[in-house]
BALOBA-1460 file (C-alpha; in Angstrom, 3 decimals):
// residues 316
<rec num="1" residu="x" x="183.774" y="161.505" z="57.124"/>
<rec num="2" residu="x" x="182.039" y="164.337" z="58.660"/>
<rec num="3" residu="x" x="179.384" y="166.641" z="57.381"/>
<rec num="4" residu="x" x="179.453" y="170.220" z="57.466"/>
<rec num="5" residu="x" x="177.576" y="171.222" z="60.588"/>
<rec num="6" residu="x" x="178.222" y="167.588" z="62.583"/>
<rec num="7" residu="x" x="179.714" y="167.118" z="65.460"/>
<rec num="8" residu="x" x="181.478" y="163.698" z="66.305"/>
<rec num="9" residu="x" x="180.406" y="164.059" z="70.024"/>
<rec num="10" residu="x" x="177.592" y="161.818" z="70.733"/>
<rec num="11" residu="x" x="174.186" y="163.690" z="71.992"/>
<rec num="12" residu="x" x="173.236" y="163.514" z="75.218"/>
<rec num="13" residu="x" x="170.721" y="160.544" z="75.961"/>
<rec num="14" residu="x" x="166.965" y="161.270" z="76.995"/>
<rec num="15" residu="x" x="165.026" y="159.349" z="79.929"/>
<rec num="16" residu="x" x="163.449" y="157.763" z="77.093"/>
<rec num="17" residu="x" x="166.583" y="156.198" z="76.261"/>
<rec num="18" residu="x" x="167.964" y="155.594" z="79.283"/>
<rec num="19" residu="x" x="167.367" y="151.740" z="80.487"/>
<rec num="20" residu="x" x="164.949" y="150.468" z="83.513"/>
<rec num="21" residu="x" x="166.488" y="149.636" z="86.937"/>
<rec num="22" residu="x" x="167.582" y="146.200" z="87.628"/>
<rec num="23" residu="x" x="165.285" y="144.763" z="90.409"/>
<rec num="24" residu="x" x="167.324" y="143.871" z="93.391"/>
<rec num="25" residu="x" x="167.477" y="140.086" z="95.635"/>
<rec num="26" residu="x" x="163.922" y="141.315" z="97.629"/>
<rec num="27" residu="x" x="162.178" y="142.214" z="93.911"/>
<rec num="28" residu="x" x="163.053" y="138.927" z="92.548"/>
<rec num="29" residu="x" x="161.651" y="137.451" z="95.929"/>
<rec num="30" residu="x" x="158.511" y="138.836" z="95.400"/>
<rec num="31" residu="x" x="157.970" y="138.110" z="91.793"/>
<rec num="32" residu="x" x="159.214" y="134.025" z="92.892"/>
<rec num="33" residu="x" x="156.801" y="134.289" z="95.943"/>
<rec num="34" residu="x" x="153.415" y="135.540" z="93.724"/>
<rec num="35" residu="x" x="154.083" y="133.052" z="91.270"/>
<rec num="36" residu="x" x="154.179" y="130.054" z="94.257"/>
<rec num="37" residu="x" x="150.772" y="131.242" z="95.555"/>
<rec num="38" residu="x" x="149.368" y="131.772" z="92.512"/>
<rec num="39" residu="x" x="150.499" y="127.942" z="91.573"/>
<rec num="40" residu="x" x="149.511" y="126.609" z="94.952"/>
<rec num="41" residu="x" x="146.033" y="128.536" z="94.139"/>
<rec num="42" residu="x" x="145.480" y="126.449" z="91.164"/>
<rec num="43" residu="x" x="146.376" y="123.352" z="92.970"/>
<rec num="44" residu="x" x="144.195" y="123.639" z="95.352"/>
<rec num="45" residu="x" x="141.415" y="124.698" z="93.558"/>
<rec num="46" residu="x" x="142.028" y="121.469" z="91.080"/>
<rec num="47" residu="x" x="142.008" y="119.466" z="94.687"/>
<rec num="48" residu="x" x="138.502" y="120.617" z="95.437"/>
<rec num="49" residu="x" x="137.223" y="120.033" z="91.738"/>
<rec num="50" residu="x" x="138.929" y="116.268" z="92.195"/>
<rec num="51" residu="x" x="137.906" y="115.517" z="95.657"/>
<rec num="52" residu="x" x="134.668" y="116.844" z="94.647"/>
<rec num="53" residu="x" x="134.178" y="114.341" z="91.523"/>
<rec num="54" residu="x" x="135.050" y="111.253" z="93.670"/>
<rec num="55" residu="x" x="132.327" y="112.194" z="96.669"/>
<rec num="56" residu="x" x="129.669" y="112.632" z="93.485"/>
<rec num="57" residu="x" x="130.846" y="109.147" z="92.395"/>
<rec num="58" residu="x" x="130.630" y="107.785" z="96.053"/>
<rec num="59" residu="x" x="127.334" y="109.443" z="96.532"/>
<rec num="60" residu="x" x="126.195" y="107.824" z="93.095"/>
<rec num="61" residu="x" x="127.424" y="104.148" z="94.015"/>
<rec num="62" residu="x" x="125.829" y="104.408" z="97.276"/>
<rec num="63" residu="x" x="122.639" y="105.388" z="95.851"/>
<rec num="64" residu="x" x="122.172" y="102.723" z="93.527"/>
<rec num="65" residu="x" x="124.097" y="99.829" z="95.877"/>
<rec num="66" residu="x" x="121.673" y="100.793" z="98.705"/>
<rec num="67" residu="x" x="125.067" y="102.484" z="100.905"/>
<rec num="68" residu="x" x="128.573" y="101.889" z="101.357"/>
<rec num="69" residu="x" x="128.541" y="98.991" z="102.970"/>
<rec num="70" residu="x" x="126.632" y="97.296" z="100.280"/>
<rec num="71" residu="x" x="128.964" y="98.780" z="97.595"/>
<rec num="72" residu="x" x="131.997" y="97.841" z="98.965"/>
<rec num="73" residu="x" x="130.978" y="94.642" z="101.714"/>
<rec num="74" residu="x" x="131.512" y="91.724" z="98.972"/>
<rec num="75" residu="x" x="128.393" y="90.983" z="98.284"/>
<rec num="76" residu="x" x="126.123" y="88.636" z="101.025"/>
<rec num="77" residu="x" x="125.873" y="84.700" z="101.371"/>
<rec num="78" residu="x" x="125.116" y="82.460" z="98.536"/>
<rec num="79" residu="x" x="122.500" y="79.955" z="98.454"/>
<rec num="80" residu="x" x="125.220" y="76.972" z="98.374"/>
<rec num="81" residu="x" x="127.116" y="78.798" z="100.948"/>
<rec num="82" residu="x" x="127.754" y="75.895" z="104.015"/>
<rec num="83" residu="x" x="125.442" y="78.205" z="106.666"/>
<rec num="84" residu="x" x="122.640" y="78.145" z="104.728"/>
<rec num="85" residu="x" x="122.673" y="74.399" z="103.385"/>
<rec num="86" residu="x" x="123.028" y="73.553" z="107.254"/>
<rec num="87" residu="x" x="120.563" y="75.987" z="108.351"/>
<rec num="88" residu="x" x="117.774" y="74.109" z="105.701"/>
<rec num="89" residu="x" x="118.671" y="70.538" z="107.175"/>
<rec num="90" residu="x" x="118.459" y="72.241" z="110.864"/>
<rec num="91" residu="x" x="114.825" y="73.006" z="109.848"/>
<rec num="92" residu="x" x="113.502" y="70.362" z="107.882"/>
<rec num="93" residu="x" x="112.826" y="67.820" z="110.278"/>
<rec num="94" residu="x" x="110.782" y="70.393" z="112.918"/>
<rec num="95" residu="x" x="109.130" y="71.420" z="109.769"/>
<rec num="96" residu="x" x="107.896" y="68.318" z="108.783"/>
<rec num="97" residu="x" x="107.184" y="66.475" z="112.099"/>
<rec num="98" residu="x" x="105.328" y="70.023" z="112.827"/>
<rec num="99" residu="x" x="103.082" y="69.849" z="109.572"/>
<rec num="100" residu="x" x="102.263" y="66.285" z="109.971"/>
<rec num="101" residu="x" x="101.245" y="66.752" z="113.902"/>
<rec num="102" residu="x" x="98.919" y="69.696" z="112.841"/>
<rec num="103" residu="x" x="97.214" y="67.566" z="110.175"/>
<rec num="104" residu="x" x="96.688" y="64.394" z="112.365"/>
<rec num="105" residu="x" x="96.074" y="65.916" z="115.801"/>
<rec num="106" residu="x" x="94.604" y="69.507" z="115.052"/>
<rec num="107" residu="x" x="92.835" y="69.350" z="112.092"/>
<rec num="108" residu="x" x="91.517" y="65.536" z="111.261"/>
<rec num="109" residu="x" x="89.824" y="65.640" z="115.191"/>
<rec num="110" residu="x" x="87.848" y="68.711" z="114.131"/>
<rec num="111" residu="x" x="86.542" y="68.009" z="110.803"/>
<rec num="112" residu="x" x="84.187" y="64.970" z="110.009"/>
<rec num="113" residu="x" x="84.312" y="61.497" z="110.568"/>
<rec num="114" residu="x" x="85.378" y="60.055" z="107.223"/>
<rec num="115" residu="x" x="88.038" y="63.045" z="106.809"/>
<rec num="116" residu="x" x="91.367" y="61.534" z="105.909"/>
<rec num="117" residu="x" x="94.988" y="63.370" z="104.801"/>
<rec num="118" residu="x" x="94.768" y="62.313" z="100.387"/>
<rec num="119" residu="x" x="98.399" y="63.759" z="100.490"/>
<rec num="120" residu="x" x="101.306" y="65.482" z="101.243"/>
<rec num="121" residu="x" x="104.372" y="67.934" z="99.854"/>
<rec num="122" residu="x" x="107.014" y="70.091" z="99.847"/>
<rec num="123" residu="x" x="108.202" y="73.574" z="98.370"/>
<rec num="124" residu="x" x="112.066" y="75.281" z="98.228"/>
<rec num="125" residu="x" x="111.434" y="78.169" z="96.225"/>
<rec num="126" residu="x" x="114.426" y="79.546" z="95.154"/>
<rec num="127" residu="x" x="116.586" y="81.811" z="97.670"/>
<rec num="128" residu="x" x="115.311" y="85.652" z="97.639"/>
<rec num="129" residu="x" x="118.346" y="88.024" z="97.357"/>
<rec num="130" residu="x" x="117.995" y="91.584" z="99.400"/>
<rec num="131" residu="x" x="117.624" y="94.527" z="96.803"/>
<rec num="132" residu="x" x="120.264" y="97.210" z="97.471"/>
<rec num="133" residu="x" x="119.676" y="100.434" z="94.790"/>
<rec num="134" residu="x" x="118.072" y="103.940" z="95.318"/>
<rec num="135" residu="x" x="114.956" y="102.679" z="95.542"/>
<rec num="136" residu="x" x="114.943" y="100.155" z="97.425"/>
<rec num="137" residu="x" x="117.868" y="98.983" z="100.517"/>
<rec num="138" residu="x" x="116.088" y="95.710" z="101.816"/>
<rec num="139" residu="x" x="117.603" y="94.350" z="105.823"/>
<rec num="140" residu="x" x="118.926" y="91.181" z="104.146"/>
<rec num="141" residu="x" x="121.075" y="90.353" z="101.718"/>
<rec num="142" residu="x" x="119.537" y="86.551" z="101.291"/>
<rec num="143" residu="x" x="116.105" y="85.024" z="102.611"/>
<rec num="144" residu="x" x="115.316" y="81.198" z="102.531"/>
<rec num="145" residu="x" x="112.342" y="79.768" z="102.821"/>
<rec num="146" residu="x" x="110.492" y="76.703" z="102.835"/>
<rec num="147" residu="x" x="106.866" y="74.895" z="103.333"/>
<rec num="148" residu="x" x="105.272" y="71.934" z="104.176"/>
<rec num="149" residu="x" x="101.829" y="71.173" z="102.607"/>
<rec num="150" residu="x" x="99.350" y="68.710" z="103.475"/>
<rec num="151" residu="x" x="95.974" y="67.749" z="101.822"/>
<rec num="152" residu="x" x="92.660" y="66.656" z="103.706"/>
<rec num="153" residu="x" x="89.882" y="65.360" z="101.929"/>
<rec num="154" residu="x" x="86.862" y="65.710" z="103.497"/>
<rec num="155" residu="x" x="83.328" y="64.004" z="102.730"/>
<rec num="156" residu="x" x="80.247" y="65.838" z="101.524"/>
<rec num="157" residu="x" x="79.077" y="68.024" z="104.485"/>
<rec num="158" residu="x" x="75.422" y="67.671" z="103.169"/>
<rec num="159" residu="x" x="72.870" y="69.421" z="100.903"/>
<rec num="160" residu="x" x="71.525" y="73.271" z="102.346"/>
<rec num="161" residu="x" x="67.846" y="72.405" z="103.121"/>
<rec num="162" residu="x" x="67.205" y="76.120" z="101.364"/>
<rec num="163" residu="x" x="68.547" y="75.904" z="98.345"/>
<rec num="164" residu="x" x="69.777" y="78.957" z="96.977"/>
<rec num="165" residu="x" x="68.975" y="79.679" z="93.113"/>
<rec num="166" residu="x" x="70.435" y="81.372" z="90.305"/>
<rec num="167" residu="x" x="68.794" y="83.965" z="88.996"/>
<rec num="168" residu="x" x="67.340" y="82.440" z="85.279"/>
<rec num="169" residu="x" x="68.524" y="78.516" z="86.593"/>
<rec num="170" residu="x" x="65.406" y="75.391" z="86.634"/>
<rec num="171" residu="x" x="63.253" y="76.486" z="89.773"/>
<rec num="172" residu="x" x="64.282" y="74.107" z="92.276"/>
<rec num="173" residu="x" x="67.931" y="73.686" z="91.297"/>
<rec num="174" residu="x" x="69.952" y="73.647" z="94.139"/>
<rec num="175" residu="x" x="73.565" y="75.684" z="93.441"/>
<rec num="176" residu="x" x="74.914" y="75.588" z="97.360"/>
<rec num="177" residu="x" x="77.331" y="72.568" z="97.211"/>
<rec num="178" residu="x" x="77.740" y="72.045" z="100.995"/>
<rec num="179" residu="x" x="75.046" y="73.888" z="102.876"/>
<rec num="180" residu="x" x="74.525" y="74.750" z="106.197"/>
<rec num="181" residu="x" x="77.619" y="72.677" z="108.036"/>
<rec num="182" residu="x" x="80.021" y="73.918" z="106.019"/>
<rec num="183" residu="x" x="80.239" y="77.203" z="108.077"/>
<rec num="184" residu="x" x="80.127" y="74.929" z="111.223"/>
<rec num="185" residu="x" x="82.459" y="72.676" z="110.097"/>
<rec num="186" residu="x" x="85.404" y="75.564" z="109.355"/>
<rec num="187" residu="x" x="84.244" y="77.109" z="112.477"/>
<rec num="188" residu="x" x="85.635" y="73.910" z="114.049"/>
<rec num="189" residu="x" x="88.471" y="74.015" z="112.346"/>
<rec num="190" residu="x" x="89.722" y="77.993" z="113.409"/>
<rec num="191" residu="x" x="88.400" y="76.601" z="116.859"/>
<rec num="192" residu="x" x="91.115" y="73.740" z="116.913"/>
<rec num="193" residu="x" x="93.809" y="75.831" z="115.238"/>
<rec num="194" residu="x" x="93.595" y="78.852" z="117.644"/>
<rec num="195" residu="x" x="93.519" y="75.997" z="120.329"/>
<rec num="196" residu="x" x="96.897" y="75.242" z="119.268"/>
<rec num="197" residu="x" x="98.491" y="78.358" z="119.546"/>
<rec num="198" residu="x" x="98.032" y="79.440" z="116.106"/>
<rec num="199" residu="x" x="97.138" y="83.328" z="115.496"/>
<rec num="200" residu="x" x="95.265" y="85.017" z="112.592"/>
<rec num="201" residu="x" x="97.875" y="87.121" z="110.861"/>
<rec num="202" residu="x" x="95.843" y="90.242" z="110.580"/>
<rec num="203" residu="x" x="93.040" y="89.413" z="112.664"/>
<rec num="204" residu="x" x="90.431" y="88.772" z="110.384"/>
<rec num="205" residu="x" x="92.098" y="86.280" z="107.929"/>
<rec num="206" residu="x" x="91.033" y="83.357" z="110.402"/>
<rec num="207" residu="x" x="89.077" y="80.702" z="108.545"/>
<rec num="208" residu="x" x="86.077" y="81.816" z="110.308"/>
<rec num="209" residu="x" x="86.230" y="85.436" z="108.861"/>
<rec num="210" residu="x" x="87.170" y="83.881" z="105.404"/>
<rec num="211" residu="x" x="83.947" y="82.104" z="105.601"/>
<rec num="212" residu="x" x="81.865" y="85.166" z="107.160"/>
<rec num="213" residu="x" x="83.037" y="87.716" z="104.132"/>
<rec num="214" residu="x" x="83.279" y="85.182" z="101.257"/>
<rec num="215" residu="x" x="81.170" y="82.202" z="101.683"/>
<rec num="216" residu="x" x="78.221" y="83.496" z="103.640"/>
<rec num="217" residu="x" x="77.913" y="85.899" z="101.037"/>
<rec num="218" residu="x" x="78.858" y="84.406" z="97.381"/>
<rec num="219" residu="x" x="77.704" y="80.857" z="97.984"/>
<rec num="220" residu="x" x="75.456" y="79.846" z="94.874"/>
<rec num="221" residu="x" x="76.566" y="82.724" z="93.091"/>
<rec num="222" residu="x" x="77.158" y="82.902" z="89.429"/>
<rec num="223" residu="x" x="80.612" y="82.294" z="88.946"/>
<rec num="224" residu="x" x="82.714" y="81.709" z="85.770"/>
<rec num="225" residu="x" x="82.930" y="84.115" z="82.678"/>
<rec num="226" residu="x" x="79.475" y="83.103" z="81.445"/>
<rec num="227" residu="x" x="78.721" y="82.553" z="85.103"/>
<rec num="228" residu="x" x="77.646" y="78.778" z="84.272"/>
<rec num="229" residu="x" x="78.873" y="77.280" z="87.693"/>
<rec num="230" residu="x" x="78.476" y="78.206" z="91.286"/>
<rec num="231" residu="x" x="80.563" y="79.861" z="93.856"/>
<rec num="232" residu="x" x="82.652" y="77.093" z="95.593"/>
<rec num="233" residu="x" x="85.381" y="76.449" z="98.310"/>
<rec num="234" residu="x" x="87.547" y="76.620" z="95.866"/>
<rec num="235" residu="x" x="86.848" y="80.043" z="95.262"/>
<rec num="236" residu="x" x="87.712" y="81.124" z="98.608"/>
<rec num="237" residu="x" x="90.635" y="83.199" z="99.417"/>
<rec num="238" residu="x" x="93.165" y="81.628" z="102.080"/>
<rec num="239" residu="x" x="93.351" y="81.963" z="105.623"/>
<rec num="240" residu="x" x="96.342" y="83.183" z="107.113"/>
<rec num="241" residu="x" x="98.259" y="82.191" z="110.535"/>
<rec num="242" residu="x" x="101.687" y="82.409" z="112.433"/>
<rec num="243" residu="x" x="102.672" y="80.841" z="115.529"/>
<rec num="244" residu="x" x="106.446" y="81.169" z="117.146"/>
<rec num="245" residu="x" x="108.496" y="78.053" z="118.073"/>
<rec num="246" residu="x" x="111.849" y="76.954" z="118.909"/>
<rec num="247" residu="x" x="114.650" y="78.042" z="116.395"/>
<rec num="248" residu="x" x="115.653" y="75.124" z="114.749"/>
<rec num="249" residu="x" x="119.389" y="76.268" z="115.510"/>
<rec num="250" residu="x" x="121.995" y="75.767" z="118.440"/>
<rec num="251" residu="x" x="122.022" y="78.667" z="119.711"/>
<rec num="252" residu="x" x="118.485" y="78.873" z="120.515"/>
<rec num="253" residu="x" x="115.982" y="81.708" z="120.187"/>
<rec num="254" residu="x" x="112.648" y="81.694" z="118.382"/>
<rec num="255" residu="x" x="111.395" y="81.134" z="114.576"/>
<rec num="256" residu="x" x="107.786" y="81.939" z="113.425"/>
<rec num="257" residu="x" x="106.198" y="79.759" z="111.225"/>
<rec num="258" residu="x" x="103.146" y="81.012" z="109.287"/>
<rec num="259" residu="x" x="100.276" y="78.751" z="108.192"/>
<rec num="260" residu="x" x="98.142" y="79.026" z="105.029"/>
<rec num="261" residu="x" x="94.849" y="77.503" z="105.269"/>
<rec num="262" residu="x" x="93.215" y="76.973" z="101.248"/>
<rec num="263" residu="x" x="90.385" y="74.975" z="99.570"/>
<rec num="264" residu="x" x="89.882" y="72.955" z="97.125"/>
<rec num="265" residu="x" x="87.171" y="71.251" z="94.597"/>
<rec num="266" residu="x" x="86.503" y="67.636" z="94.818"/>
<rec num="267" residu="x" x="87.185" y="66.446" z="91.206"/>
<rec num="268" residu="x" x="89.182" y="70.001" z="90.232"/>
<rec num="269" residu="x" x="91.543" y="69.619" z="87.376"/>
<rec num="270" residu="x" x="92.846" y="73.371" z="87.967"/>
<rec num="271" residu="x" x="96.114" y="74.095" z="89.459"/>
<rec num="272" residu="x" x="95.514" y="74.452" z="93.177"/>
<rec num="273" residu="x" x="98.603" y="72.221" z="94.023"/>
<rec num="274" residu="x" x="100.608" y="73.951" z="91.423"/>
<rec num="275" residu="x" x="100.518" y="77.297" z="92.583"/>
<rec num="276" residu="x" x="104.441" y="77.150" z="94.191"/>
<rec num="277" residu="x" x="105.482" y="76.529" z="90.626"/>
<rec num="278" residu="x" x="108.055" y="73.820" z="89.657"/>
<rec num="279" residu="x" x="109.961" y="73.097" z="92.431"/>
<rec num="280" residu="x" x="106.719" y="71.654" z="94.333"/>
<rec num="281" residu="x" x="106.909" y="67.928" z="95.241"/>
<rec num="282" residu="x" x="103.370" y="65.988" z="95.847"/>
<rec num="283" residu="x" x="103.243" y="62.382" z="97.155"/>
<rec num="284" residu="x" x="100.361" y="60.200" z="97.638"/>
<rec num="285" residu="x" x="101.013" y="57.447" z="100.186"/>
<rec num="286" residu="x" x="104.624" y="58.028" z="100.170"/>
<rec num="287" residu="x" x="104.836" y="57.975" z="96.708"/>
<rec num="288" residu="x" x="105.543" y="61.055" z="94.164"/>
<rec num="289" residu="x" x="102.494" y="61.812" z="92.800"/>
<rec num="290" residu="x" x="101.012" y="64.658" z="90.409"/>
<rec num="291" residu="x" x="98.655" y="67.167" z="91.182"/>
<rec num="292" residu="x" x="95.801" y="65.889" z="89.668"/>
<rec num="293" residu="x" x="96.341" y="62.198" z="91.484"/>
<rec num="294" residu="x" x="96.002" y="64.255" z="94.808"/>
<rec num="295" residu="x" x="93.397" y="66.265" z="93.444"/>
<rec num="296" residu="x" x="91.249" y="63.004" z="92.678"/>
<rec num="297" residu="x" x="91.595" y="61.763" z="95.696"/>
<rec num="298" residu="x" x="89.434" y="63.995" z="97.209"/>
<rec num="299" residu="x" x="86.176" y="62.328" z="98.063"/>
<rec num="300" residu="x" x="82.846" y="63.195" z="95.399"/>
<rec num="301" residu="x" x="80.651" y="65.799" z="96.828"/>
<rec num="302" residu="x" x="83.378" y="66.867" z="99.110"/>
<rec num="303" residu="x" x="86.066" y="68.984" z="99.470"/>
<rec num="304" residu="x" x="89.922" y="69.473" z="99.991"/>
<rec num="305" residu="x" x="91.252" y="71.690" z="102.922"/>
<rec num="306" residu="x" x="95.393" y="72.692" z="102.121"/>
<rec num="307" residu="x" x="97.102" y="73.260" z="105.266"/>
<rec num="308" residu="x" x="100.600" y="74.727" z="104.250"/>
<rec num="309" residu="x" x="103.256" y="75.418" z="106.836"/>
<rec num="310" residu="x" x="106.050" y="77.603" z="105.731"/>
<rec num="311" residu="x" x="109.241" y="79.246" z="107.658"/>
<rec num="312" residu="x" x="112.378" y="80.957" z="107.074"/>
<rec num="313" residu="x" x="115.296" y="78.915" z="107.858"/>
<rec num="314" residu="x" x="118.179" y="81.842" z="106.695"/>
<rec num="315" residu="x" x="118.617" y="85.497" z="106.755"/>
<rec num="316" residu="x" x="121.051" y="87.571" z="106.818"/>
């Protein structure tokens, strides 16, 4: 029904009205081809993030494993491993037929007559394994060593003929235990032991210039927290040698083999053989024997040189 005034023809539409164009095949194109690159944007920026993340994790476990190859190379030899059980029996015997020629020809001709070996032994510490972190990227992943020790006793070198006093000791109280020879004695000794080919390792840990800097000077001296007994060989620090040899090994080649010269008290009950720790065996005559056997041995008045021959029979 129609109202007065109304028409029944529709009014013309406005632009408003009128509906937007249809995009065509190259609009739809477009619209498809932004949205790709906008999708292969995100992808690649997600790439970078990722491959980012797993060179800060490399970096990390090549920081603290000492490198890549550390990280990732399986880890190194094991003490039981068949190459380094042979490579100890390869240099046991030259160890010990070594030690026992240095005592007997080297060192027994240059000390005092009366000077006899009181005994013998033998140390394996335990493997050392190469540290690999951030800190620290040791050239080895395992290092084996071994020594050979053997004791001298050696007789009372005499009394000084100027004794030296402590101050507030009895006037007339001598307090140097070995006197003038000693000097002249070890003096022998670094004679014979250079003779043989074997170098101070620096220079001036020979047993002469352990003698010059420590004995020379401290002999007689208060020693001891309530400095109630004198300064003594055993007080002296060790001298230190190395001399190269043969490699123990078929293939040839050369090994060093450092030497540790040491002192010790006639009568000591310290731990002067003890100082390897617990896997240190002592004989006495060919028989196991404790420290303080070998330590008794030592003739009264005297004193105990410690000739200790050590190498390193793996590494790698």
């Amino acid at each position: 029904m129609s109202h007065p005034g109304s028409s029944d023809v529709p009014s013309p539409a406005t632009p408003a009205d009128l509906p937007g164009p249809v995009p065509g095949a190259d609009g739809v194109r477009r619209v498809r081809a932004a949205g790709h690159r906008v999708a292969l944007a995100v992808v690649a920026a997600l790439g970078v993030v990722a491959l980012m993340c797993v060179g800060f994790v490399l970096w990390l476990v090549a920081a603290v494993s000492g490198g890549l190859d550390d990280a990732f190379g399986g880890g190194g030899p094991d003490p039981g491993d068949p190459q380094v059980t042979a490579a100890q029996r390869a240099a046991t015997g030259p160890l010990t037929t070594g030690t026992r020629r240095l005592a007997r020809t080297v060192a027994l001709p240059a000390l005092p007559a009366g000077t006899a070996v009181v005994g013998a032994g033998e140390a394996r510490p335990p493997c050392e394994e190469g540290q690999h972190n951030f800190k620290i990227d040791d050239d080895f992943d395992l290092s084996c060593r071994m020594s050979r020790l053997t004791v001298i006793g050696v007789p009372s070198p005499g009394v000084p003929t100027s004794p030296v006093q402590i101050v507030g000791a009895t006037p007339g109280t001598p307090v140097v235990p070995f006197g003038e020879p000693f000097p002249a004695q070890m003096a022998a000794l670094d004679a014979a032991l250079q003779a043989d080919g074997w170098q101070p390792q620096p220079a001036t840990s020979s047993v002469t210039g352990v003698v010059d800097d420590y004995w020379v000077k401290l002999a007689g001296q208060p020693r001891g927290t309530l400095g109630d007994r004198m300064y003594s060989a055993g007080d002296l620090p060790s001298a230190s040698y190395a001399k190269t040899v043969p490699a123990a090994t078929t293939s040839g080649g050369k090994r060093e083999v450092t030497l540790e010269v040491s002192w010790i008290d006639a009568g000591s009950q310290d731990t002067a053989l003890a100082g390897y720790g617990g896997w240190t065996t002592l004989t006495r005559h060919g028989a196991t024997a404790s420290a303080r056997d070998v330590l008794a041995a030592v003739p009264a008045g005297g004193y105990g040189v410690v000739l200790t021959e050590s190498v390193e029979y793996f590494r790698a």
